[in-house]
Each structure stands twice: as C-alpha cells, then as structure tokens.
KOLVEX-96582 format. One record per residue (C-alpha): residue number from 1; chain; x, y, z. Coordinates in Angstrom, 3 decimals. Each point is the difference from the previous one (the first is absolute). Layout:
N
<pt n="NUM" chain="A" east="X" north="Y" up="Z"/>
...
END
This chain:
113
<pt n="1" chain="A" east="-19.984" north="-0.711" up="-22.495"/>
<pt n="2" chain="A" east="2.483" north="2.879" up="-1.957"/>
<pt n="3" chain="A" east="-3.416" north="2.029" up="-0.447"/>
<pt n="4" chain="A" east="-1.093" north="-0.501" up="4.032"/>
<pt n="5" chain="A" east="4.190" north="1.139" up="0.785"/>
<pt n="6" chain="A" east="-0.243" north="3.015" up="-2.790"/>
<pt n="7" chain="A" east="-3.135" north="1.220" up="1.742"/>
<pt n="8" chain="A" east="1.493" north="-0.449" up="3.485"/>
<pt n="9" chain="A" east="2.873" north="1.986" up="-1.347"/>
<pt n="10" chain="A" east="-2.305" north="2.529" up="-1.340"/>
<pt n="11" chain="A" east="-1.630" north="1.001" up="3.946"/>
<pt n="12" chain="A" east="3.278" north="-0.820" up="1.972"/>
<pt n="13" chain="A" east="0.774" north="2.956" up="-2.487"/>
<pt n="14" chain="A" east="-2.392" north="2.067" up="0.979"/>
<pt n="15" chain="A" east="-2.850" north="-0.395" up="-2.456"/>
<pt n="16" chain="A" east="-3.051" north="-1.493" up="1.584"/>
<pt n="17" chain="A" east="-1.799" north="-0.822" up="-3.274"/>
<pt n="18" chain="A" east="2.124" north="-1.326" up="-2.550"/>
<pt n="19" chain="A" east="-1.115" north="-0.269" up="-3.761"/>
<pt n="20" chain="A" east="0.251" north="-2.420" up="-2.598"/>
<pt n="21" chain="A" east="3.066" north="2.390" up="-1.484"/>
<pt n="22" chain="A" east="1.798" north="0.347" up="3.098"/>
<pt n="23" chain="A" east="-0.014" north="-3.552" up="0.839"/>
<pt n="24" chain="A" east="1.036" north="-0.621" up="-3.715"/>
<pt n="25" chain="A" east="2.843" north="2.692" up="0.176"/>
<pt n="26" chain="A" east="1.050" north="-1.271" up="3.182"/>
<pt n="27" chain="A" east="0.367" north="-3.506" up="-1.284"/>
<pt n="28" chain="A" east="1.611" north="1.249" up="-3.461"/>
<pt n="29" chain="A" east="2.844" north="1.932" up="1.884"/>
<pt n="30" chain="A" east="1.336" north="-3.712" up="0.787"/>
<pt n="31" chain="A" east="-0.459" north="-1.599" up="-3.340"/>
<pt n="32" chain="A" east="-3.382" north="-2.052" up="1.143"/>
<pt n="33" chain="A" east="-3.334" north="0.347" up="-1.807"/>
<pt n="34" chain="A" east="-3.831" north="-1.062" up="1.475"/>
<pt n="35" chain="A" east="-2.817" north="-0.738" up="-2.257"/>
<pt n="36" chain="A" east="-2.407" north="2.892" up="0.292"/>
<pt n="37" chain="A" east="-2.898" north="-2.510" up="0.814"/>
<pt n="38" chain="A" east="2.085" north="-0.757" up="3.310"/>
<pt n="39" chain="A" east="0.704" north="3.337" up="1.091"/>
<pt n="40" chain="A" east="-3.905" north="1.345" up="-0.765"/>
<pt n="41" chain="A" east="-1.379" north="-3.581" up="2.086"/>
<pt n="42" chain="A" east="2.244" north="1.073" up="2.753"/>
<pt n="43" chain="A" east="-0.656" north="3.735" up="0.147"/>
<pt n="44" chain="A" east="-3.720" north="-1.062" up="-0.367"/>
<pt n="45" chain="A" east="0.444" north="-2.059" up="3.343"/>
<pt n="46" chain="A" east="2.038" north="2.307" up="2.105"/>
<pt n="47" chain="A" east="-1.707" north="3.414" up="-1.142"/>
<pt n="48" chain="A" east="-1.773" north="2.201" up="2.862"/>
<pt n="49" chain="A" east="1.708" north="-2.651" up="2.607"/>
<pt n="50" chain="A" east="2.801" north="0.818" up="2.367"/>
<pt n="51" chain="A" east="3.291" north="-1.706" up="-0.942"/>
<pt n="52" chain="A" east="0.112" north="-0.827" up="4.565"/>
<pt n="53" chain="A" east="-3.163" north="-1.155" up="0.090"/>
<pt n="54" chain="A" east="0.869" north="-2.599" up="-3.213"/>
<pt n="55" chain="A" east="3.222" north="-1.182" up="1.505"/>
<pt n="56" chain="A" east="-1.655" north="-0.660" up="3.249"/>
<pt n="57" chain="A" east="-2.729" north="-2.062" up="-1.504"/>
<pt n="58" chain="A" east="2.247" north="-1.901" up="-2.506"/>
<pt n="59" chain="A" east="2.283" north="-0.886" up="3.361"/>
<pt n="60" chain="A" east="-3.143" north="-1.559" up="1.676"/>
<pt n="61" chain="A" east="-0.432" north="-1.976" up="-3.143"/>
<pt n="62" chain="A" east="3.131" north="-1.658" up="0.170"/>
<pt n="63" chain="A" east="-0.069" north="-0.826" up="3.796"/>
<pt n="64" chain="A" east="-2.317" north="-2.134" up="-1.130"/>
<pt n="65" chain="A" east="1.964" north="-2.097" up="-2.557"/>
<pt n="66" chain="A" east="1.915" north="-2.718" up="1.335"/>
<pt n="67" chain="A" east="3.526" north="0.147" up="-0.506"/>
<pt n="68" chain="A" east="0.978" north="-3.258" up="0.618"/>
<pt n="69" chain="A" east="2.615" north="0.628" up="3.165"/>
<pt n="70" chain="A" east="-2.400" north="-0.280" up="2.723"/>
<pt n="71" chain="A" east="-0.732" north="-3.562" up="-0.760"/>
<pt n="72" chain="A" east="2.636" north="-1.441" up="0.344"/>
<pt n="73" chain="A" east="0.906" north="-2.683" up="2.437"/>
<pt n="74" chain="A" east="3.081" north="0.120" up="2.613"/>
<pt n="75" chain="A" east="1.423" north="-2.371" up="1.535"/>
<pt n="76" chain="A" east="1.003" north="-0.807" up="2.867"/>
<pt n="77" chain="A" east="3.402" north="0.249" up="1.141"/>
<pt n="78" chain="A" east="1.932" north="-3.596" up="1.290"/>
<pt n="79" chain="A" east="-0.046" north="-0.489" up="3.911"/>
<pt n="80" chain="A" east="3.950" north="-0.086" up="-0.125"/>
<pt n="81" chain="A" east="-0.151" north="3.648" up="-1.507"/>
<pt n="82" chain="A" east="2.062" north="1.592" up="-2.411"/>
<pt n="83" chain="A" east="0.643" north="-2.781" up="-2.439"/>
<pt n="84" chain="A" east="-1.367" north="2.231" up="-3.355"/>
<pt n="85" chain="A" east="2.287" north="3.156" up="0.753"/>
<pt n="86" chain="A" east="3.230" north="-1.324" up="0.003"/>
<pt n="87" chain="A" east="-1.003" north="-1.834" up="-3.433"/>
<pt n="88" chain="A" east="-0.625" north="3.587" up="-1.259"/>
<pt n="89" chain="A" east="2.686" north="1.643" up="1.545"/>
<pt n="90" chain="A" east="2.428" north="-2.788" up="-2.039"/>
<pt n="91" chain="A" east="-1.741" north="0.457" up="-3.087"/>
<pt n="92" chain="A" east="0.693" north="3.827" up="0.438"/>
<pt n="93" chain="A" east="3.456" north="-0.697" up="0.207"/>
<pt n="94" chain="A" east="0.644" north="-2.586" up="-2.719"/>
<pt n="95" chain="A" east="-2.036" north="2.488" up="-2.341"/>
<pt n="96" chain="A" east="2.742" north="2.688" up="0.868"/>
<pt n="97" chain="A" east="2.924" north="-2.020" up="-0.865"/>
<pt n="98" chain="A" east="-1.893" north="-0.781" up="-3.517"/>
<pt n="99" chain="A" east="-0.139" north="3.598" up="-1.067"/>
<pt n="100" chain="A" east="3.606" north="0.366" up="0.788"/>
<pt n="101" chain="A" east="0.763" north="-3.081" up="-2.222"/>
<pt n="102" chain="A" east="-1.906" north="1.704" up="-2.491"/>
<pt n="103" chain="A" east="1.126" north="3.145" up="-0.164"/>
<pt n="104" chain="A" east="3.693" north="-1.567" up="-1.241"/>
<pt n="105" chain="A" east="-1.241" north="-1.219" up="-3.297"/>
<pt n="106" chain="A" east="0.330" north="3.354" up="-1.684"/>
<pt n="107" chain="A" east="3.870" north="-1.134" up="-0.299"/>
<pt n="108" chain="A" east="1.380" north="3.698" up="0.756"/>
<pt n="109" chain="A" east="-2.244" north="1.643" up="-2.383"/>
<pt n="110" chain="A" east="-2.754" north="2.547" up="0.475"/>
<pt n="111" chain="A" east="-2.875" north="1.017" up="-2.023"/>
<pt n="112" chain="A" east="1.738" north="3.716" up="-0.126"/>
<pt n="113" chain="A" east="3.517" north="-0.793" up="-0.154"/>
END
C-alpha cells in the first residue's frame, strides 16, 4: 500500500510516470523502505495506463464487495413509540457524570506539574 501512496504522491506532484527511484526516494524521505520486487510488479501493472482511468476501475471493483452494512436487519419500532430513545438519552447522561468522577482521581496532580 506505501508503494501505491508513494506513486500517488509522485503524479499529485506533477510527474506522470514515476520510476522505481522516485518512488524509492519518496518513501526513504519518511524513514520507510519497499522491496524492489514490489515496486517493479507495481510499475509493471500501472505503466502506459492513466492513474483516472485506474482509480475509476478499482472503485467499480469495490462496489461490488459487500460491506456488510446493507444487510442488516431493523427493527421495528414499539406501537407506543419512543420507548428506545429515552433509554439512550439516560445512558448519555449517566456516561457524563462517569467521566467527571473520573477525572478526580488524579488527586491534584498533573502529568506536567
């Protein structure tokens, strides 16, 4: 993934080919390395295309794969209504008063006293 982001980083900049080098400079300037075997198999798979055209088909790709939220179930609310918000709404408020509890046990002292 740090070789696909160093190559992005490469055209955003500017240069609409990138090499092996450049990706590897681009990379080294915050302390990561790539295994030239990486870099080459990606350059070898992106060269002559257009860095749109490859973003565009990768997001048809993943329209494809389920992410798991659009199966799931709801259910239907009581016929009294409103019995689940005002269950929330108090566990909102008793998490409040916890965090103010909390924040007492430091006994007066501070991290940068």
């Amino acid at each position: 993934m740090k070789v696909v982001a160093a190559y992005l980083l490469a055209v955003i900049g500017g240069n609409n080919s990138p090499s092996a080098k450049t990706i590897k400079d681009i990379l080294g300037s915050v302390g990561s390395e790539a295994e030239d075997e990486r870099i080459e198999s990606f350059l070898s798979e992106v060269s002559g295309k257009d860095i749109a055209e490859i973003i565009a088909a990768g997001k048809e790709k993943l329209a494809s794969v389920p992410s798991g939220g659009g199966a799931v179930a709801v259910s239907a609310a009581p016929a009294s209504g409103g019995g689940a918000a005002p269950a929330a709404a108090e566990a909102k408020k008793e998490e409040k008063v916890e965090e103010k509890e909390e924040s007492d046990d430091d006994m007066g002292f501070s991290l940068f006293d």
